[in-house]
N, C-alpha and C positions, 0 to 999 in steps of 0.2 A: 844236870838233872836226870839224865837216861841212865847213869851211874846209879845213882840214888834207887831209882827206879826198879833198876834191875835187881839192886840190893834187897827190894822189898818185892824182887818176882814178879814183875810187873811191866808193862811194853808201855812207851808211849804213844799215845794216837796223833793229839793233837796240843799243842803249846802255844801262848801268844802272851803279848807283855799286858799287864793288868792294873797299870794304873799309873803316876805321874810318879816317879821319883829320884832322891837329891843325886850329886855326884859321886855321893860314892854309894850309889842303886839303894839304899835305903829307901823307903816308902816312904813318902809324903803325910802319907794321910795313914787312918785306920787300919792294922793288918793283923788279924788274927792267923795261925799259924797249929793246926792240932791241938785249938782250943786255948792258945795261949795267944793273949794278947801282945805284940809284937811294936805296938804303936796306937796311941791316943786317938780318936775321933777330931779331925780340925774341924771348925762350925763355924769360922770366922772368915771374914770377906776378906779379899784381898788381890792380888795380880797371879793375871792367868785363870786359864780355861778352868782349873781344879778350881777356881774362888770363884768363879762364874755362879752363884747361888741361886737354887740350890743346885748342891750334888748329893752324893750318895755313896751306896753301898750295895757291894754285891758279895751275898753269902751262901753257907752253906752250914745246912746242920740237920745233922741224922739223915744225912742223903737227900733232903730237900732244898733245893735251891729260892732265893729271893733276890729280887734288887725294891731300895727302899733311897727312897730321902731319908740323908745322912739323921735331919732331928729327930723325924718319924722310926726310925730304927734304935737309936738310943730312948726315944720313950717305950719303944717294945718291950722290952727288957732282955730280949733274941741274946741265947750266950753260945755264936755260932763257933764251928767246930774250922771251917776256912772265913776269911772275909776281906776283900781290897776296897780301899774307898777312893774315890776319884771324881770326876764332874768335867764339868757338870751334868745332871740328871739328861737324858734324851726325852725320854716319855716320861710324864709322872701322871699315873692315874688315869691313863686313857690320854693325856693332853700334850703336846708340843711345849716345852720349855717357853716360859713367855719372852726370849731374849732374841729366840728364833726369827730369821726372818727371810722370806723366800728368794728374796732379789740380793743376797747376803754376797759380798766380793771377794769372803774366805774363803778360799777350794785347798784342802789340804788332807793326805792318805789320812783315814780316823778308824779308827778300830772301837769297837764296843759291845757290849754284851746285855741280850734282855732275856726274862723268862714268860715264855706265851701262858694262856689259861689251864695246860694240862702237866705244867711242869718241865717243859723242853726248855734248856738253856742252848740261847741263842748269838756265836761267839763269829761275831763279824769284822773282817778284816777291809776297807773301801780298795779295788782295785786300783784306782785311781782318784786324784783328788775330786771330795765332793765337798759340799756345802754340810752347815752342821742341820738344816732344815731339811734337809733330802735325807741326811742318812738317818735323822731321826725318822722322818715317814717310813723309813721302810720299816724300822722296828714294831714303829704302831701299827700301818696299814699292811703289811706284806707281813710280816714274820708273826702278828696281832701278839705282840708283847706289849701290853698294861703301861711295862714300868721299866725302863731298859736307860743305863749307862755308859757316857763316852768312857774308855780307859785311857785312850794315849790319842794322839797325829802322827806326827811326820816318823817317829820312829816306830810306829806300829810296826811290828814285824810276826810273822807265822812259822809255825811246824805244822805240816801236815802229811802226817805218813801215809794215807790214801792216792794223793795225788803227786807225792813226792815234794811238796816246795818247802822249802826250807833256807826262808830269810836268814841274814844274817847280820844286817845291816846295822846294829850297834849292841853293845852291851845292856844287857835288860837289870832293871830291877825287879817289881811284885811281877811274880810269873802265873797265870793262870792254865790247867793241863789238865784232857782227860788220855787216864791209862785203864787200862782193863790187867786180869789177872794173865800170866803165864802159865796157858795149857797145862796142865799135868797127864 
């Protein structure tokens, strides 16, 4: 990716994996790609956290960021420019996923991402295992993102050239990144 990157003059800041996918890192779900769709929208129930319904979508288009329930975004008609889908939803609409639940015996590293009311994308990595009801609070009450996204668990991993961490802990699939331009 830093290759790439650099090819297009660009540094990277921050990097993290962006949603659930197969073995050989192919996305799971929805993945738009510089406006090109990359992979279908799933909508259908099934095994595992991503079928955990609903889930969603987190995009981007014309430089403005969303995360949406996956139906709710396909009734949009939104023909984003990036987008990973994943699940299930954390917040939707101000609310706790109704699956959530406080006394929950799941603790496992969860990575996600929400967008607060003024547009900040919010890309969290759980230092340590938490529950999906905790880490969802913090997206609603602490970070006050609406509508915010699990991406991944146990292989959640980071780049962050700020503070230097830089996971390495498995092969990624959908990769989520922000770069800025290269001084001139």
């Amino acid at each position: 990716m830093r290759r790439q990157l650099w090819a297009e003059r660009r540094v990277l800041l921050i990097a993290m994996n962006a949603g659930m996918y197969h073995d050989d890192r192919s996305p799971v779900g929805y993945h738009v790609e510089y406006g090109h769709e990359i992979k279908s929208a799933v909508t259908s129930s099934g095994y595992g956290n991503f079928h955990l319904l609903p889930n969603g979508i987190f995009f981007m288009r014309e430089g403005q960021p969303g995360v949406m329930e996956t139906k709710a975004f396909l009734r949009s008609g939104i023909k984003p420019d990036f987008a990973t889908q994943s699940g299930p939803m954390l917040v939707i609409n101000g609310k706790l996923h109704p699956r959530f639940v406080p006394d929950s015996d799941s603790f496992k590293i969860r990575n996600g991402v929400g967008v607060d009311a003024e547009g900040r994308v919010h890309l969290v990595v759980s230092k340590s295992p938490v529950r999906f009801y905790d880490f969802a609070r913090l997206f609603r009450d602490r970070l006050k993102s609406p509508n915010a996204l699990y991406l991944d668990g146990t292989v959640s991993s980071l780049f962050d050239a700020a503070t230097n961490r830089r996971d390495r802990l498995f092969p990624m699939g959908p990769i989520v990144s922000v770069s800025v331009p290269i001084p001139q």
